[in-house]
C-alpha positions in Angstrom: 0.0 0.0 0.0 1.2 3.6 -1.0 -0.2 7.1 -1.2 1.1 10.2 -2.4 -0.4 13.1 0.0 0.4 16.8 -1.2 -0.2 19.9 1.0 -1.3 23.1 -0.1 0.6 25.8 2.2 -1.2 29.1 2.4 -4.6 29.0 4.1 -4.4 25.4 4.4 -1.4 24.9 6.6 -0.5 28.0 7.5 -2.1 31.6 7.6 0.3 34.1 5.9 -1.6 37.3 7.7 -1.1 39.2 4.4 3.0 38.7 4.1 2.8 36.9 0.8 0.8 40.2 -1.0 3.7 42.2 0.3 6.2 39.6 -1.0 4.7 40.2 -4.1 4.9 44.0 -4.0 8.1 44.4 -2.6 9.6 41.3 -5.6 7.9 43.7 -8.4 9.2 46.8 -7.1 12.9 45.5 -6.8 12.2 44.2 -10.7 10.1 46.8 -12.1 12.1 49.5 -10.1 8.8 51.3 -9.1 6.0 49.9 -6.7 2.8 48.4 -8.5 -0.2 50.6 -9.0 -2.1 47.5 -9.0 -1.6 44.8 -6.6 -1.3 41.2 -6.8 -4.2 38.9 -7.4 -3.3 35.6 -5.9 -6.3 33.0 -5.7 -4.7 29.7 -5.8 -2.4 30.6 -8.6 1.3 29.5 -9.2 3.6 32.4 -8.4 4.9 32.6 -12.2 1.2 33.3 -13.0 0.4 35.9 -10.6 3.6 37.6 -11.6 3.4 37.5 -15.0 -0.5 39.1 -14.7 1.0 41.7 -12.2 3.5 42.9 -14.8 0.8 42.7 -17.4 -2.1 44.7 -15.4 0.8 47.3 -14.5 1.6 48.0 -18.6 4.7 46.8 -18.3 7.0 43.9 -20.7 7.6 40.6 -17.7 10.9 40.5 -17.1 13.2 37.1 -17.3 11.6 34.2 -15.1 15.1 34.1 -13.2 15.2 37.6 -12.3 11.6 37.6 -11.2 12.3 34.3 -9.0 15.3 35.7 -7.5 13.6 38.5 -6.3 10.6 36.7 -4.4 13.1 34.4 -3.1 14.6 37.5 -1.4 11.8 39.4 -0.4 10.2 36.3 1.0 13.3 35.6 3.1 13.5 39.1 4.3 10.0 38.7 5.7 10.6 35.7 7.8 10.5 37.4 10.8 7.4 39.3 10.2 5.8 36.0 9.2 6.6 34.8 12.4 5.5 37.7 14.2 2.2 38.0 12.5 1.1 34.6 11.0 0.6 31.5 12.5 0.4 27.3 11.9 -3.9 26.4 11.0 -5.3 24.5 13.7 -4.5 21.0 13.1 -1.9 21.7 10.5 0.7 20.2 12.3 -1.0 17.0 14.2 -2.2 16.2 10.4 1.5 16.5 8.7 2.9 14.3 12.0 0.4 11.6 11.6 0.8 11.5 7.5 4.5 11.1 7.8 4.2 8.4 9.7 2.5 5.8 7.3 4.7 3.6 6.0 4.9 3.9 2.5 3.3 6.9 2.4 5.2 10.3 0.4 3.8 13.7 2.1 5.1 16.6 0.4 3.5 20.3 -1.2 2.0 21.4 -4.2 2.3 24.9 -3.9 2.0 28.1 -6.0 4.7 29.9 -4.2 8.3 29.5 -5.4 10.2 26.5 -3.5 12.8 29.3 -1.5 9.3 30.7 -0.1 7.6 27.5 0.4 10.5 26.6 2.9 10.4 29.7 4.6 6.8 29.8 5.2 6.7 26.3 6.6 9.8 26.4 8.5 8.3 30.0 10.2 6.4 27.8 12.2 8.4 24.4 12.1 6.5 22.8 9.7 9.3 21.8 7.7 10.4 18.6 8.6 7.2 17.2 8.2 7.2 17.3 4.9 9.3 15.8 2.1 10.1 19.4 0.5 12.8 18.0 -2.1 9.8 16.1 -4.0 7.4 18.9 -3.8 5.9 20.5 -6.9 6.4 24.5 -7.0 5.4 27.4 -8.4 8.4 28.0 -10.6 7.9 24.1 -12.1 4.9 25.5 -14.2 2.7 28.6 -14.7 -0.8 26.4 -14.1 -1.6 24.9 -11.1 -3.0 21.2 -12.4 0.3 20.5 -14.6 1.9 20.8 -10.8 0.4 17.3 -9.9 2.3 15.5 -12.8 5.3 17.2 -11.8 5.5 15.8 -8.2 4.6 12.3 -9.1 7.4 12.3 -11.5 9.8 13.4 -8.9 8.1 10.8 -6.4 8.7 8.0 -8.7 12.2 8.7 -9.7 13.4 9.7 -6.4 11.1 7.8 -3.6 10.7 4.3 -6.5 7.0 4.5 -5.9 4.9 3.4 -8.8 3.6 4.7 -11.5 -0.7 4.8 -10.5 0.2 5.3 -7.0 -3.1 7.3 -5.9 -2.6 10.8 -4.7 -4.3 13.2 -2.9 -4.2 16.8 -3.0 -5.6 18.6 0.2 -6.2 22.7 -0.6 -8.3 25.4 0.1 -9.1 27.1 -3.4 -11.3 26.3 -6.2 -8.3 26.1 -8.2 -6.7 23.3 -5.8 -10.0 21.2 -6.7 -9.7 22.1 -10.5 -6.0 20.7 -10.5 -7.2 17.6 -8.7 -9.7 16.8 -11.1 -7.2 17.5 -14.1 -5.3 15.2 -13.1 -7.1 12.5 -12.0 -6.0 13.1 -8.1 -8.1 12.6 -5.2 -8.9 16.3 -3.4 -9.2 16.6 0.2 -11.0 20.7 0.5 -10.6 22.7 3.7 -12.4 25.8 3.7 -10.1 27.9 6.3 -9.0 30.0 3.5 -11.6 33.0 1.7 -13.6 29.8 -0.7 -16.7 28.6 1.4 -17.6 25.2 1.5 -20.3 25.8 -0.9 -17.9 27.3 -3.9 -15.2 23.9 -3.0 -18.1 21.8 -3.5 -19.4 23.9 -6.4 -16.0 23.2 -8.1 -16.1 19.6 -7.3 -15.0 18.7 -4.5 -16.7 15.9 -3.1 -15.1 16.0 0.5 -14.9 19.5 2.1 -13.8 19.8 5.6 -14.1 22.8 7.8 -10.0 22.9 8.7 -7.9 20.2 9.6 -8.8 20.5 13.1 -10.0 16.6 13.2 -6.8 14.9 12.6 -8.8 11.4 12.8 -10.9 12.1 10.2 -8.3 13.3 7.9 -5.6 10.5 9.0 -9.2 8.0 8.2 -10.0 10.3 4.6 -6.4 9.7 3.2 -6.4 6.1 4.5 -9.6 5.7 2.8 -7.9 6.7 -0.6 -4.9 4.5 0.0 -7.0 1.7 -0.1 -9.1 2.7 -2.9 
């Protein structure tokens, strides 16, 4: 038996109290050399997408992917601290990542929008980290839309942890968009409303399991276990 669990971070894990739109603002500003007139929209989309639409919806040509990455990777680690300060872990985040990393044969790692320097330093903020398996996680620099995400951490899973090819996996998000990428890719989706989508617009996307938070670690531990064995 195998499963491939991955996490969305913001608003699923962790609550970013508004640090990732400043990430945002400060990472075009260092580009662009000017702040935005019009702010990031974020939504469940992959960092390389909200970036791109910033540049656009600000009349201005998007800059080289690497220079844009760069610079979120280093406004993101300059607000560590005030992610600390202000955020905080979701209730249950971390009794859920614990008891998923302890199934044998089980791979828990992240499918994330945010760029894989930020990923780290938003779960290690509130020691997170080491409770998931970051160096197999999909990113928001792997691909501008969310759902081609899946197929990239399954590849990295089967190359680099030898599980099969069909092992079933699981997203678990927050957004419409986490749902939409699920269902793209023939994943399993675990929703938690503890981010802006109520549990009527998760379910209205397709999501046939929506959870209030992750509050209830049996029920999630019993959920996944469910999938595992199909």
């Amino acid at each position: 038996m195998a499963l491939i669990v991955l996490w969305d971070i913001d608003h699923t894990l962790i609550d970013n109290a508004g640090v990732s739109k400043e990430i945002y603002a400060a990472a075009f500003e260092t580009v662009a050399g000017c702040p935005a007139a019009r702010p990031a929209v974020t939504e469940g989309r992959t960092d390389r997408l909200i970036m791109r639409e910033m540049f656009q919806r600000n009349g201005l040509h998007e800059p080289a992917w690497a220079e844009v990455e760069a610079a979120l990777a280093r406004s993101g680690e300059e607000r560590s601290g005030e992610l600390r300060k202000r955020g905080s872990a979701l209730l249950g985040a971390r009794d859920a990542l614990k008891s998923a990393s302890a199934q044998a044969g089980w791979v828990s790692s992240v499918l994330t929008g945010n760029v894989a320097a930020n990923a780290r330093v938003k779960l290690s903020a509130f020691d997170l980290d080491s409770l998931v398996d970051l160096s197999v996680g999909a990113y928001g620099a792997d691909a501008l839309e969310r759902p081609h995400l899946v197929d990239v951490a399954r590849r990295r899973i089967q190359r680099d942890r030898g599980l099969a090819e069909g092992t079933p996996t699981v997203l678990v998000g927050d957004t419409p968009r986490d749902v939409e990428a699920a269902r793209a890719s023939s994943a399993h989706i675990i929703a938690v409303a503890s981010g802006v989508d109520s549990p009527s617009a998760l379910a209205a996307a397709g999501a046939s399991v929506v959870l209030p938070d992750l509050s209830d670690t049996d029920r999630v531990l019993g959920l996944l276990k469910g999938i595992e064995r199909g």
